[in-house]
N, C-alpha and C positions, 0 to 999 in steps of 0.2 A: 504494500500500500504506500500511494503516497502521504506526506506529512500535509496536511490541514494548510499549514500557512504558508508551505509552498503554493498550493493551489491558489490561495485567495493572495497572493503577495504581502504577508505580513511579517515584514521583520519582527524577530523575535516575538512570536505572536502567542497566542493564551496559549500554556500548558507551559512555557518553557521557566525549568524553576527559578526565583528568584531569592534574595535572602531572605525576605518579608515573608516566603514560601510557608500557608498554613500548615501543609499537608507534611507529619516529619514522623517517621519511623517511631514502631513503638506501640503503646495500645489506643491511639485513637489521639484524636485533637483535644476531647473533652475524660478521659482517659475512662469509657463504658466500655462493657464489657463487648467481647467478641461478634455475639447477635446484634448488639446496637448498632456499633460499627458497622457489620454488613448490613441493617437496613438504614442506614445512614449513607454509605457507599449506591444502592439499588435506589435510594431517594436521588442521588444526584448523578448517577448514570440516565434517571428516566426526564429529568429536569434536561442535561444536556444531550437527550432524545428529541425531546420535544425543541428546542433552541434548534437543533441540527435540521430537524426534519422543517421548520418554518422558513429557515435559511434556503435549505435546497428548493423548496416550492418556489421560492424567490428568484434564484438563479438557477434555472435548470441546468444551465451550460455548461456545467462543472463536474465531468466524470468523478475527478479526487473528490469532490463532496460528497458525490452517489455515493461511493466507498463507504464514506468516513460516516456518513447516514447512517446506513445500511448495519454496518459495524457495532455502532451505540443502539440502534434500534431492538437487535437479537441483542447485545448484552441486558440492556435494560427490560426485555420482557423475559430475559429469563433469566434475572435476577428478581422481576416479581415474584410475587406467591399466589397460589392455583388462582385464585379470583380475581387476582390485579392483574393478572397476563391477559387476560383477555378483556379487560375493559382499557386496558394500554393500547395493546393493539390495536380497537374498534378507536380509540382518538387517536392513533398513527391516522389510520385510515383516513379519516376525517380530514386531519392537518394536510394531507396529500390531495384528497379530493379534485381542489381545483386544479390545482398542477397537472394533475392525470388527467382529469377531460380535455385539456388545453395541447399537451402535448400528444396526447391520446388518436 
């Protein structure tokens, strides 16, 4: 896969860590246990689901986005649990809707 902000031309663009970096080895930001964490991680894999997937509706032009979509979309529904997978999904859907008719 390509990197995200090659695609969009963003020097040094989100994810790249910086010292301010929240995110730092160990048991967590807020130091909960291991289940917190992983639905803390699943809350914001589907939060930057959702971001990804509105971006690419926006510019469809952009294979590395498809990718990089596509990628967050299966991590974040299957980091849901049995019943949030499939209401994720159906607002994947949704979020794509017009994209799909248009390019469609």
């Amino acid at each position: 896969m390509r990197p995200l902000r090659q695609a969009a031309q963003i020097p040094g663009g989100a994810g790249t860590p910086t010292a301010n970096s929240k995110h730092k080895k160990g048991k967590g930001r807020t130091g909960h246990s291991a289940h917190a964490s992983a639905a803390s991680c699943g809350d914001e894999l589907w939060e930057l689901a959702r971001a990804a997937t509105a971006l690419r509706a926006r510019s469809p032009g952009l294979p590395e986005l498809a990718e990089a979509t596509a990628a967050l979309q299966d991590l974040a529904i299957g980091a849901a649990g049995p019943g949030a997978a499939e209401s994720r999904h159906a607002e994947l859907g949704a979020l794509q809707a017009d994209w799909i008719r248009v390019s469609g």
